[in-house]
N, C-alpha and C positions, 0 to 999 in steps of 0.2 A: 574483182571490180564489178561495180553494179552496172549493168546491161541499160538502165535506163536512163543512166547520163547521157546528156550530149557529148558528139565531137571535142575533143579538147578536155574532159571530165572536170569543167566547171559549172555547176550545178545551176540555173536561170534565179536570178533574183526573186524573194518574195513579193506577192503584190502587199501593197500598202493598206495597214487598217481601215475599215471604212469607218468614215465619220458618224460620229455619234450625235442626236443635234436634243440639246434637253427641251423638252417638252415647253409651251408656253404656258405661263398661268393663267388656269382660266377665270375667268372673273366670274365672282362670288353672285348667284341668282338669288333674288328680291322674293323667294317663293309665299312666304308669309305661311310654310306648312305648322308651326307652331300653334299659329293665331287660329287655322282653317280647324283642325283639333280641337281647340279650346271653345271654338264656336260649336262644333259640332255636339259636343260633350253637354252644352248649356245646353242645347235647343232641344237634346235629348230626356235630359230632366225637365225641362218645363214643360217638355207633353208628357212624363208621366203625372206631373202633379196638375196639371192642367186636365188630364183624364181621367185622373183619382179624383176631382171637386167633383168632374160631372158626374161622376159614378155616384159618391155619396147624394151629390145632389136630386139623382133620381129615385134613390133610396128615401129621401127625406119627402119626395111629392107621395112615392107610394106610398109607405107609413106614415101617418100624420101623427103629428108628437113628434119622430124620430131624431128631431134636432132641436137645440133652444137657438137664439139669439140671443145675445150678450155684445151688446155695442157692434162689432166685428170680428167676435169669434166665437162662433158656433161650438155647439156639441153634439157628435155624431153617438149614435147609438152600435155596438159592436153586441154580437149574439156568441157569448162564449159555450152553451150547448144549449144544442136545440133540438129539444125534447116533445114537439110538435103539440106545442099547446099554445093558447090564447092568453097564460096567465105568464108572468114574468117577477123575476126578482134581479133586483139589479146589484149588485158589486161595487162596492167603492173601499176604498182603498185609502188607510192612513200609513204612508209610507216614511220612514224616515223620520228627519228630527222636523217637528212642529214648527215650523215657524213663517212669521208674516210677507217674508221677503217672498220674490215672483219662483216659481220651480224651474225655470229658463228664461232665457233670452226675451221679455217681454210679455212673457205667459201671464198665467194668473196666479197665484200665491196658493198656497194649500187651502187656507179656507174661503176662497174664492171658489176654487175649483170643488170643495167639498158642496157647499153654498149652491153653487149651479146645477150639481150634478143631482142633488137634495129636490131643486126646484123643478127638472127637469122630469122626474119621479113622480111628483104629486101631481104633474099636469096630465100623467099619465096613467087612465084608469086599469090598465091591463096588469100597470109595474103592482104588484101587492104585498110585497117586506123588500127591506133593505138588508142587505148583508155586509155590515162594516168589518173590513178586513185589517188589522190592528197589527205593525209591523213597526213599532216605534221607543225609545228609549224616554221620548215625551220632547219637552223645550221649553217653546215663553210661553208662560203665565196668558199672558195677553190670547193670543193665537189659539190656545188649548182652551179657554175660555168663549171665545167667539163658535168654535167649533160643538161645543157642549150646547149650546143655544140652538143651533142648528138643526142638532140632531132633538133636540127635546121639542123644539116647537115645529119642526116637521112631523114627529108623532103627535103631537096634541092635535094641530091640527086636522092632518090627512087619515088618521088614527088607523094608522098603517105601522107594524114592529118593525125596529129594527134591532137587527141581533147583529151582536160584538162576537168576531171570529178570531181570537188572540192568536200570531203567528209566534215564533218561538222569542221576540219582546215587548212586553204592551205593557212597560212600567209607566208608572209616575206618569207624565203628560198624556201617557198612551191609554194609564189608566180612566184620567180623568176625562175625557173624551168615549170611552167605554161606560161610562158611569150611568148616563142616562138610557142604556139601551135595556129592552123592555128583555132581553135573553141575552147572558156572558157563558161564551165556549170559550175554554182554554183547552191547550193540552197539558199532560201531567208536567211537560217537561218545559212549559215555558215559564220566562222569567216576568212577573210582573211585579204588581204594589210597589214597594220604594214610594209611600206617599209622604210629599214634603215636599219644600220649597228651597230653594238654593239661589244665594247672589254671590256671584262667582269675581274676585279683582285681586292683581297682584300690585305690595310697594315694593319700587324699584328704587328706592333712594339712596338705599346704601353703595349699590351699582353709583346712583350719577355720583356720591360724593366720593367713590373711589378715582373715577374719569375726570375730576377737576370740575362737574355742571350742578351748575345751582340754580333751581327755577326764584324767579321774580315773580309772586303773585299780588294782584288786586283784584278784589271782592267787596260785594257792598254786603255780607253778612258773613260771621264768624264759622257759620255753618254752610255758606256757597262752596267750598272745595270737599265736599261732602263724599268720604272712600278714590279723593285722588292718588293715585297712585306714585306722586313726588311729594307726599310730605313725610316731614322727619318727627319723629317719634311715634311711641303710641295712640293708637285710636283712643281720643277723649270717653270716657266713661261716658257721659249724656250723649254723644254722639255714635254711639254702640247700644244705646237704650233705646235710640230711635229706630234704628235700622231693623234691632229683634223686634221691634213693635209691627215694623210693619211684614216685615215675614210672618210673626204670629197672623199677621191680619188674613193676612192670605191663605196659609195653611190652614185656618178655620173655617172659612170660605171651601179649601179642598175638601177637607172632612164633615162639611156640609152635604155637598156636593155629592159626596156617597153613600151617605146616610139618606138622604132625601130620593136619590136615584134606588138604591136598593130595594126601600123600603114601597115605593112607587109602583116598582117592578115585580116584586115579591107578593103584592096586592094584587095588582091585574094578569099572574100568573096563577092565581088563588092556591099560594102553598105547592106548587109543583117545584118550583124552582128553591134555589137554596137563600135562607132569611140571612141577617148578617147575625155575628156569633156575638152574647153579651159583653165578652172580652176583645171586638173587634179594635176598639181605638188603641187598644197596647201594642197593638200591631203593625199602626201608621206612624211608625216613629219612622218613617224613612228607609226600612230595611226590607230586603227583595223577598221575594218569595215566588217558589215553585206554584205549579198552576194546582199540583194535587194539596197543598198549603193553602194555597187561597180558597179550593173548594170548603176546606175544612172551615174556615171562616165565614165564608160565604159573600166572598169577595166577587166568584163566579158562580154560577148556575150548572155546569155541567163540563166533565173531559171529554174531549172529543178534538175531531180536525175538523177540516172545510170540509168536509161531506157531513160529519155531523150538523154543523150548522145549517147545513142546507135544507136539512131532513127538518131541523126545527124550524126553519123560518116558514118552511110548507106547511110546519101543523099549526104555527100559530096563524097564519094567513088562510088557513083553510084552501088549503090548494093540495093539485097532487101534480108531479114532475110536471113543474114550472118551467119555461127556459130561464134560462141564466143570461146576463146580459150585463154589460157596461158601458157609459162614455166615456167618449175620450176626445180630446181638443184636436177638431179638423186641421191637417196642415194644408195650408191653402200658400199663394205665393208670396202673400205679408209676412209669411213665418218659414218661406226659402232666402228671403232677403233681408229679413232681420238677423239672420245667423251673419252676416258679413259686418251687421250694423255694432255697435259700440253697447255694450252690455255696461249701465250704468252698475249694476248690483254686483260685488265683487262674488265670485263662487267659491263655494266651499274648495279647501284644499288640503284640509288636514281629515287625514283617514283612522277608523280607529278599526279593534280587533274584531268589531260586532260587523263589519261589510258594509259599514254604512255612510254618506258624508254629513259632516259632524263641522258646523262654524264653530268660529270661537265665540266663548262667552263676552258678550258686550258687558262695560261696565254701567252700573248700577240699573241693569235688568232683571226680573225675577224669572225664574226659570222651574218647572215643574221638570226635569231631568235624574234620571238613574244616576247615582253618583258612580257607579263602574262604567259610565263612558265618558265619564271628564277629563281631559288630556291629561 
């Protein structure tokens, strides 16, 4: 028997659970920690970009020159090596496919931005060669031609070189934009030429008349739906006669263009540089060629990389280690708050093998383009 029972060895009752009482809900606090973050995070970037104007901007009072005006957007000068001299050769850069549309959100287009960067150079006596950096499979007709003018009547002018630095593609558009420059570096192993013209359009009729859709057209001439892409049958012979006429027209224009450029260049180089070769036009049929190809034509002037070029833009400028230098489009807070605004220009979105973005081809546009990056 257990000793510590009571009298009687009935055990004393257990006390009773103690109540349990559930918690009250507390009501949900108004903190607005979301909002206080999201505050904090703006007010963060707007003083750096508010401290990055001033900075350029004192950069701009020190060096005079150092920035243009353009309506509302500047261009700053950046020092890619500095080689502790007074003379300068600036860096510009044909990136990608040629064409008229803006390069972002409200910017300037490529031959805006070529254009500025061009004007920005002649205003400056210290800049003394340009070094165009050529990274392109080429594009519109239009745009690659505005571009060629540029570059020719900023030499005529300012009678300062500029030398064409081929990256590993500087066909067709890329070529023709290279054309005028007073010195062409390639390396052995870039792709260039492809010279020629291309209008690029698909019919899709057979598609609508399997889907049951039939367009309804009116036209005030037999020739207004000219390479529509809903009409049924063959392209009319006289309507095929025009179209090669005017590519012909163009493509002789390109082959001008290089002929005139070469020959220009190959002058005020007096025989240093490479002449073009008697059999060069058998060669502009449209098809690519390696950069040690084109030397052999005389398409370029020399193989080499960007240090080659460098070394040449110094001999013919008569200079010795130059700084190196580029613009580039200030981002100020018109261009933090335009990234949120409405981008009328649709963006490229089709990507191809070359790493590069690539629109689609518009219909009845001419296009100086490499046929190995057409979708």
């Amino acid at each position: 028997m257990d000793d510590n029972l009571p009298p009687g060895g009935v055990p004393p009752p257990l006390p009773p659970p103690p109540l349990i009482r559930a918690p009250l809900p507390r009501r949900a606090e108004k903190t607005g920690r979301g909002w206080k973050i999201l505050a904090i995070c703006l007010l963060v970037v707007l003083g750096i970009v508010f401290v990055t104007n001033i900075r350029f901007g004192l950069h701009s009072l020190v060096a005079p020159g150092r920035a243009i005006q353009q309506g509302e957007q500047p261009l700053d000068e950046v020092i890619l090596e500095n080689n502790l001299s007074d003379d300068k050769i600036a860096i510009v850069e044909v990136e990608g496919i040629i064409a008229s549309s803006p390069l972002g959100r409200g910017g300037r287009s490529m031959v805006e931005l070529v254009q500025d960067q061009l004007k920005t150079a002649s205003r400056d006596p210290k800049v003394r060669a340009i070094i165009l950096r050529v990274n392109s499979p080429g594009g519109e007709v239009l745009a690659s031609d505005e571009i060629y003018n540029v570059i020719a009547d900023f030499q005529k002018t300012t009678k300062k070189p500029v030398i064409a630095s081929m990256g590993s593609l500087a066909a067709s558009g890329g070529y023709y934009v290279s054309a005028p420059c007073r010195w062409i570096v390639a390396n052995e192993m870039t792709i260039t030429g492809s010279i020629g013209v291309i209008m690029h359009g698909y019919n899709y009729r057979g598609l609508m008349n399997k889907i049951g859709v039939r367009p309804e057209v009116f036209k005030s001439g037999k020739f207004k739906d000219m390479l529509s892409g809903d009409r049924e049958g063959e392209i009319p012979e006289e309507e095929r006669e025009m179209v090669q006429e005017l590519i012909d027209e163009t493509y002789a224009k390109f082959t001008n263009i290089v002929a005139t450029g070469r020959d220009l260049a190959n002058k005020q180089n007096k025989g240093s540089g490479r002449a073009l070769a008697p059999d060069w036009s058998e060669f502009a049929d449209g098809r690519i060629l390696s950069g040690k190809q084109a030397l052999k034509l005389g398409f370029v002037d020399e193989l080499g990389d960007f240090r080659a070029a460098v070394m040449r833009a110094e001999e013919l400028a008569q200079v010795r280690k130059a700084n190196l230098i580029r613009y580039q489009e200030r981002f100020g807070l018109e261009n933090f708050f335009r990234i949120f605004g409405k981008n009328e220009t649709p963006s490229p979105s089709v990507k191809i093998d070359l790493g590069l973005d690539f629109p689609k081809l518009q219909l009845g546009r001419l296009y100086f383009i490499a046929p190995t990056t057409l979708p």
